[in-house]
C-alpha positions as CSV (number, residue, x, y, z in Angstrom):
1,X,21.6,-15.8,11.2
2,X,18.8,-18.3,11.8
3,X,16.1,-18.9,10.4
4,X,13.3,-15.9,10.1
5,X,11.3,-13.7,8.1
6,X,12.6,-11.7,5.4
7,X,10.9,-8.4,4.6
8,X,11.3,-7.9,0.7
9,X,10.4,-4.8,-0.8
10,X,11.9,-2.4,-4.2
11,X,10.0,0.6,-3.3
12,X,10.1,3.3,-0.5
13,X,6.1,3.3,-0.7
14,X,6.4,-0.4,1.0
15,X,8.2,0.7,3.8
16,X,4.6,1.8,5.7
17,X,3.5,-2.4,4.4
18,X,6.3,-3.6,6.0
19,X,6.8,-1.8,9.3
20,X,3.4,-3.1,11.1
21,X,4.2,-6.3,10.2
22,X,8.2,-6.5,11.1
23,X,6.1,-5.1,15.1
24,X,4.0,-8.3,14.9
25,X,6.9,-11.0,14.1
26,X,8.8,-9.2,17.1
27,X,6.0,-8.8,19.6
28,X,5.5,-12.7,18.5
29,X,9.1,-13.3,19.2
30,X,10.0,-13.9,15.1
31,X,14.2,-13.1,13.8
32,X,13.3,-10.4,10.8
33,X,15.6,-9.1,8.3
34,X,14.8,-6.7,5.5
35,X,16.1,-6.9,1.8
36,X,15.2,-3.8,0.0
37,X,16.3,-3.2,-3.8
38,X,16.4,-0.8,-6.6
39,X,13.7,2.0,-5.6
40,X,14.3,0.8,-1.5
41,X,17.9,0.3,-1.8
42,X,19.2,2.2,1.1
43,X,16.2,2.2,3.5
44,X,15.2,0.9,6.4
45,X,12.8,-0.3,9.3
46,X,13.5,0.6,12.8
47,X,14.5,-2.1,14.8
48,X,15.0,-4.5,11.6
49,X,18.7,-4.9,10.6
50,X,19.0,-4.2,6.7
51,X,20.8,-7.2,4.4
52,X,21.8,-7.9,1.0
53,X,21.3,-10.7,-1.4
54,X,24.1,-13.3,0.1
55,X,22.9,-12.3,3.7
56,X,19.7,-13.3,2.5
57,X,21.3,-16.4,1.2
58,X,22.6,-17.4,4.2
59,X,19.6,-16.2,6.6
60,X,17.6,-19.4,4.8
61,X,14.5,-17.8,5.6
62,X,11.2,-19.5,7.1
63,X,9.5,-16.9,4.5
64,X,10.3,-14.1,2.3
65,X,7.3,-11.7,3.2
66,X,7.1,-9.3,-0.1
67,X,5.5,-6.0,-1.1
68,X,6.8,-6.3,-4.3
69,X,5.8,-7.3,-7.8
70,X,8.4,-10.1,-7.9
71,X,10.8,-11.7,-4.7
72,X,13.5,-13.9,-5.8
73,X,12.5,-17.0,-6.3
74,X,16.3,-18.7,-5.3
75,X,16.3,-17.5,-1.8
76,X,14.8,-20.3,0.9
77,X,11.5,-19.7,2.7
78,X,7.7,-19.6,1.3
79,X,7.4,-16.7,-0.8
80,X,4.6,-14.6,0.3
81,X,2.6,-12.1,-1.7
82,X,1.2,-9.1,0.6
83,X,0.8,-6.3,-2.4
84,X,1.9,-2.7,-3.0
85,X,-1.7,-1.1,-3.5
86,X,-5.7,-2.0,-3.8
87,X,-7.0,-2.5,-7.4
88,X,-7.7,0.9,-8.6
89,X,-8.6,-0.3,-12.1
90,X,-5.3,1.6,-13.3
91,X,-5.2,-1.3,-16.1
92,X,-6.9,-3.9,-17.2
93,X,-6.9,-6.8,-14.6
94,X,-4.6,-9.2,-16.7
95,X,-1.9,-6.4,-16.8
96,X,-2.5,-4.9,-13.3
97,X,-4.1,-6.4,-9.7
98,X,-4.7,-9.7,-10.9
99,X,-1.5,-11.1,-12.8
100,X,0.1,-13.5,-11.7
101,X,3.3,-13.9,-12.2
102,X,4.4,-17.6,-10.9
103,X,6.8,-16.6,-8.2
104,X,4.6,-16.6,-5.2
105,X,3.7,-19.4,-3.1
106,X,0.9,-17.9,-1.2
107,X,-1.4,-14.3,-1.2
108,X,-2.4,-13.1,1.4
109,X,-5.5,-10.8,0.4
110,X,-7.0,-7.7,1.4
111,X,-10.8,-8.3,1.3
112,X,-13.8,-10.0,-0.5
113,X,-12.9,-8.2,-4.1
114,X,-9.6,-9.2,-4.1
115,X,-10.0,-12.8,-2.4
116,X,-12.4,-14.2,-4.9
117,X,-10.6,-13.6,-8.2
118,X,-7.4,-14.6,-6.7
119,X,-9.3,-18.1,-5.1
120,X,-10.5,-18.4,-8.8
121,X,-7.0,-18.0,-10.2
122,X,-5.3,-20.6,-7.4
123,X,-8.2,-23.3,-8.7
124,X,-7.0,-22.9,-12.1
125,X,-3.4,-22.7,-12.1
126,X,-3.2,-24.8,-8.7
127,X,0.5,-23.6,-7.9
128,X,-0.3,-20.8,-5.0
129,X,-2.7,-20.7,-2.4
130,X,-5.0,-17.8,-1.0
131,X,-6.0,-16.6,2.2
132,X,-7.6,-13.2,3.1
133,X,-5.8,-11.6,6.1
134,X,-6.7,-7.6,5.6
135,X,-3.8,-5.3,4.2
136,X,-0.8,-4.8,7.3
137,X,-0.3,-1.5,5.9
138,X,-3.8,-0.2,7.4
139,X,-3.3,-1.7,11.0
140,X,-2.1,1.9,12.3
141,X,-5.4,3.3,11.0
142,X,-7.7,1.0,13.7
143,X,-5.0,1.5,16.7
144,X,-2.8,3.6,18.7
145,X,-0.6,5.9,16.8
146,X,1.9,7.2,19.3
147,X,-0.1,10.5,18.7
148,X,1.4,10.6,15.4
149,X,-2.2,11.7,13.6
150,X,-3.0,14.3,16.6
151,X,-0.1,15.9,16.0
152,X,-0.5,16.4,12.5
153,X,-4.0,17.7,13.0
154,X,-3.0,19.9,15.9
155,X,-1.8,22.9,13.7
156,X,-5.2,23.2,11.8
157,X,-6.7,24.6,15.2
158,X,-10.1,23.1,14.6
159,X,-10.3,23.9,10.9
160,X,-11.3,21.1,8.5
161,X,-8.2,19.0,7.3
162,X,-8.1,18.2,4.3
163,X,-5.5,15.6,3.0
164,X,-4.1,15.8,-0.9
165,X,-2.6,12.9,-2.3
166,X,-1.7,12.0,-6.1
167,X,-0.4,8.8,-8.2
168,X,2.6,9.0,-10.1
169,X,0.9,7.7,-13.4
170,X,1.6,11.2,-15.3
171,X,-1.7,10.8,-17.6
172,X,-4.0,10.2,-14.5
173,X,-2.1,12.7,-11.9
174,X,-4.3,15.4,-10.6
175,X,-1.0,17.3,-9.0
176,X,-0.3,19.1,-12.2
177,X,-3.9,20.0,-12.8
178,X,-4.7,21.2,-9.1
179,X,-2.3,23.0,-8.2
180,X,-3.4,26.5,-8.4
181,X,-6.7,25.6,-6.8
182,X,-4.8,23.9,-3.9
183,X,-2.6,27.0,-3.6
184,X,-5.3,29.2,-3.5
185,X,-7.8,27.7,-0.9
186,X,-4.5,27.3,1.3
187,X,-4.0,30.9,0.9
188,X,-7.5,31.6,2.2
189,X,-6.8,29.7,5.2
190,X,-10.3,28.1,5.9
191,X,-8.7,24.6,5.3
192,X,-5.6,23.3,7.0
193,X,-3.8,20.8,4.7
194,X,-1.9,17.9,4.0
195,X,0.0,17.2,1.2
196,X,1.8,14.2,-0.2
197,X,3.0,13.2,-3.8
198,X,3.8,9.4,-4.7
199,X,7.5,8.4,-4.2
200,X,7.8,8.1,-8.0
201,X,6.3,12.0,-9.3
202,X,8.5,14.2,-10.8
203,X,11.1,16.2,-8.7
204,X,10.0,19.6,-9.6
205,X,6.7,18.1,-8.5
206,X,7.9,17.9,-5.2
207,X,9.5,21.4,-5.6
208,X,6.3,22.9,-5.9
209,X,4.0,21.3,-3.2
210,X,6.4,21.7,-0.9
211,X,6.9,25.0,-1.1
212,X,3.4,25.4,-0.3
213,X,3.8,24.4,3.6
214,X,3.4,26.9,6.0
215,X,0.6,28.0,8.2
216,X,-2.1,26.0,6.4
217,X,-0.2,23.3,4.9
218,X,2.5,21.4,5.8
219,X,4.0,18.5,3.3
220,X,3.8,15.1,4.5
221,X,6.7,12.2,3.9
222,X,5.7,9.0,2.3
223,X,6.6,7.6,5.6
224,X,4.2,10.0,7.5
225,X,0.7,9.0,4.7
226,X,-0.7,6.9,7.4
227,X,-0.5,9.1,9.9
228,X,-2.2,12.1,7.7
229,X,-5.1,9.3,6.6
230,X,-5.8,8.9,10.2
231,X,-5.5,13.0,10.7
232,X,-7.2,13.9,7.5
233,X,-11.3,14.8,7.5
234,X,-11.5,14.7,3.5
235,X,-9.1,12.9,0.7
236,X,-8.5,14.6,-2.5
237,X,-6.9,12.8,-5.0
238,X,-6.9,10.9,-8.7
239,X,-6.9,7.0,-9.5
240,X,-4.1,6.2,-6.9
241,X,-4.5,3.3,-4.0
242,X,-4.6,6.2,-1.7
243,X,-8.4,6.5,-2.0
244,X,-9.2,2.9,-1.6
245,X,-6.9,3.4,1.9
246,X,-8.1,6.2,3.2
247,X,-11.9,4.9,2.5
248,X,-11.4,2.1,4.7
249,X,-12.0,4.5,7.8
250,X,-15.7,5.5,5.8
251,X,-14.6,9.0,5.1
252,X,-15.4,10.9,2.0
253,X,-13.2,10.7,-0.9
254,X,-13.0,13.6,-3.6
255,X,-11.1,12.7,-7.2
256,X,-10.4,14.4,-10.2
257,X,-10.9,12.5,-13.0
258,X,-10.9,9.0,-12.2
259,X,-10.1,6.6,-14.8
260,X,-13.5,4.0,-13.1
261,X,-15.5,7.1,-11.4
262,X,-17.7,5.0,-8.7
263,X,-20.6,5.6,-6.4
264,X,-18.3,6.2,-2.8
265,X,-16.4,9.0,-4.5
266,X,-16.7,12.6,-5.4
267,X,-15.1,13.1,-8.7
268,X,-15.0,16.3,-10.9
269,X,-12.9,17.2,-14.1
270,X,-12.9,20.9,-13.5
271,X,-10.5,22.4,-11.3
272,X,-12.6,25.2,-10.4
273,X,-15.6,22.8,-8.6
274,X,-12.7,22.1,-6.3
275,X,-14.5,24.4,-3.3
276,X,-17.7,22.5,-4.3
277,X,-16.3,19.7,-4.4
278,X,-14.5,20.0,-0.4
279,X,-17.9,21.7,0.8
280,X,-19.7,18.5,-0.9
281,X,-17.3,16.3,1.0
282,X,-16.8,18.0,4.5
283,X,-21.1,17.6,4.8
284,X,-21.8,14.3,3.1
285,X,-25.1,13.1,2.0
286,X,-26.6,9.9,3.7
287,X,-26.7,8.6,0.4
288,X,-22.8,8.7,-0.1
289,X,-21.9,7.5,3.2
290,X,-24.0,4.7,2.8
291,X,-22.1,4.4,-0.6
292,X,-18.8,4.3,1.1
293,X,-19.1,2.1,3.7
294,X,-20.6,-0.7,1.4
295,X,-17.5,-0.4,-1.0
296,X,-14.9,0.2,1.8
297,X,-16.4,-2.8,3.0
298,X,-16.2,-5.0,0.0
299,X,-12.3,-4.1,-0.4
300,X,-11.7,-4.3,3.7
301,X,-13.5,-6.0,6.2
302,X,-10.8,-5.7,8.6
303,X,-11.5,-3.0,11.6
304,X,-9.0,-4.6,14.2
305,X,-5.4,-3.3,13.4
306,X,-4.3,-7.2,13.5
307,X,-4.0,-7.5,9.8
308,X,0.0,-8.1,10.3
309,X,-1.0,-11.1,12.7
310,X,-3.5,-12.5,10.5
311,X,-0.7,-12.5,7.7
312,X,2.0,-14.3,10.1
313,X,-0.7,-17.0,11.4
314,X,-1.4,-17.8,7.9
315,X,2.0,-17.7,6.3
316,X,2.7,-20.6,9.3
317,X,-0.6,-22.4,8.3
318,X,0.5,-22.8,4.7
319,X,4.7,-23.7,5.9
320,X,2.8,-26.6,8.0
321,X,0.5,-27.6,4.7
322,X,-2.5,-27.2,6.5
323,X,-3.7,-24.8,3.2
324,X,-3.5,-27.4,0.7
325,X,-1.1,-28.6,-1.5
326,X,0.2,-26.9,-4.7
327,X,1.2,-28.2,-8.1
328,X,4.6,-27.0,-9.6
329,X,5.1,-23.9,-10.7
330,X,5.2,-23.5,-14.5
331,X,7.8,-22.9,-16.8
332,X,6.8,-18.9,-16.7
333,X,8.6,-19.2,-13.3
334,X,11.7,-20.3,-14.2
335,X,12.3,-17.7,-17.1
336,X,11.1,-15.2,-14.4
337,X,13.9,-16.5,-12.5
338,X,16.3,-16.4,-14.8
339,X,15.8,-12.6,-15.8
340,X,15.6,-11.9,-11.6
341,X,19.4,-13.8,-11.5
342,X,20.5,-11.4,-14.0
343,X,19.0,-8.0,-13.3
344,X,20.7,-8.9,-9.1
345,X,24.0,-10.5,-10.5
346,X,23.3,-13.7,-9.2
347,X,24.0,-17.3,-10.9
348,X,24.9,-19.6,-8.0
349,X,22.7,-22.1,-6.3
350,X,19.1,-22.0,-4.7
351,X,18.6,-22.1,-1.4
352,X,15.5,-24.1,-1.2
């Protein structure tokens, strides 16, 4: 196979990262492969043949384009940081957005909060590099959808649609706690909805939610959440990524108990004030749009749809040195290695 990019990911929820950017490295005439492990093992990208680790091997990549925490450091190519989620403040920074964890060459960053810190960090530890490209997972929000979003929307008949997602963190889920308010404003019909659960909740989650679909619901795939964003008037959900992505379009955002309540949302910690809280939400106050827009701003500048190409153009900026040179990676990286060898099975060579 020559040389490429590989798409790396261990998670389904990275499939909808990696699919805009695998269009943009064919539209620009790029060979991709994807590599998916544990959670992602078995999925794929249409139009992207799927590989394992010693096709990887051999593919010597140009650049190993991940949407993981880690990428394997012993496979050829720049490795390239592109992120799973925004900073939702699930965890203290050191634990959660901002750790680094040695193995990536360059990070390509969403937006003005997440480009500064991470400049900051590259000055110190002087072994990555940064550049802010906007988040490819968002570029089917800001451009042609196939129709996807309209037909989503098309069974609420005019009605308001509201769109209910939840993180998989059990202590900060609003699923368990919602439910029967859900249920119940779906059963009075003046709401058409859209449901999703993270990839990770509990099955008899899913059980559940599902079997709320019918004339005013229907359940939504993970591989369908960008399509509901784009479909949905209103978000309701917790401390998940979710709100940070569908807040990039300046729409309202309605939480239950979020862990670092802010000015742009809408958050309660009684399921009752749920109606309020959609009423509040479907007719926002200047005041909160102005709110919203100044923090969807802050997090994602980018209104275009060409995040993908912005990450290509500067994943070939740093292979040709034209973002600086780095210092060696520290010793963290090769223990990192090391445990990455043995969790995959793998002890022969590097392909650098």
């Amino acid at each position: 196979m020559m040389a490429g990019y590989l798409l790396f990911a261990t998670e389904r929820y990275a499939l909808p990262i990696l699919a805009p950017l695998a269009q943009a490295l064919h539209a620009g005439g790029h060979e991709v492969a994807a590599w998916f492990e544990d959670g992602a093992a078995g999925a794929s990208l249409e139009g992207v043949p799927s590989i394992g680790l010693q096709q990887a091997l051999a593919m010597r990549p140009r650049a190993v384009l991940s949407a993981a925490n880690w990428v394997p450091p012993f496979v050829a190519g720049a490795k390239v940081q592109l992120f799973h989620g925004f900073n939702v403040q699930k965890r203290e920074d050191t634990r959660g957005h901002f750790r680094v964890r040695d193995l990536f060459d360059l990070y390509c960053t969403q937006g003005p909060a997440t480009t500064r810190p991470f400049q900051e960090l590259a000055a110190r530890e002087g072994h990555f590099a940064v550049k802010e490209t906007g988040w490819p997972k968002l570029d089917p929000l800001f451009r042609d959808d196939g129709g996807q979003a309209a037909a989503l929307r098309a069974p609420a008949g005019g009605r308001p649609v509201v769109l209910f997602g939840s993180t998989f963190t059990e202590r900060l889920s609003a699923a368990p706690h919602l439910y029967d308010r859900i249920a119940a404003d779906i059963a009075q019909g003046e709401r058409y909805w859209l449901l999703t659960l993270h990839p990770k909740c509990a099955p008899e989650l899913f059980a559940r939610y599902r079997a709320l679909a019918g004339d005013n619901a229907r359940f939504v795939e993970p591989e369908q959440v960008m399509a509901a964003q784009r479909a949905a008037d209103v978000l309701v959900s917790d401390t998940s990524s979710i709100v940070s992505e569908f807040i990039v379009q300046h729409k309202p955002v309605v939480t239950f108990r979020n862990r670092v309540p802010q000015p742009h949302m809408l958050d309660f910690d009684d399921p009752d004030r749920l109606p309020d809280m959609l009423a509040r939400a479907l007719s926002p106050e200047p005041a909160l749009m102005a709110e919203i827009v100044r923090y969807a701003d802050s997090i994602h500048l980018y209104r275009d749809g060409r995040s993908s190409e912005r990450v290509i153009a500067a994943t070939e900026d740093f292979i040709a040195g034209r973002l600086g040179r780095l210092s060696r990676k520290p010793l963290g990286a090769l223990w990192r290695g090391l445990q990455i060898r043995r969790d995959l099975g793998y002890w022969g060579p590097s392909r650098p």
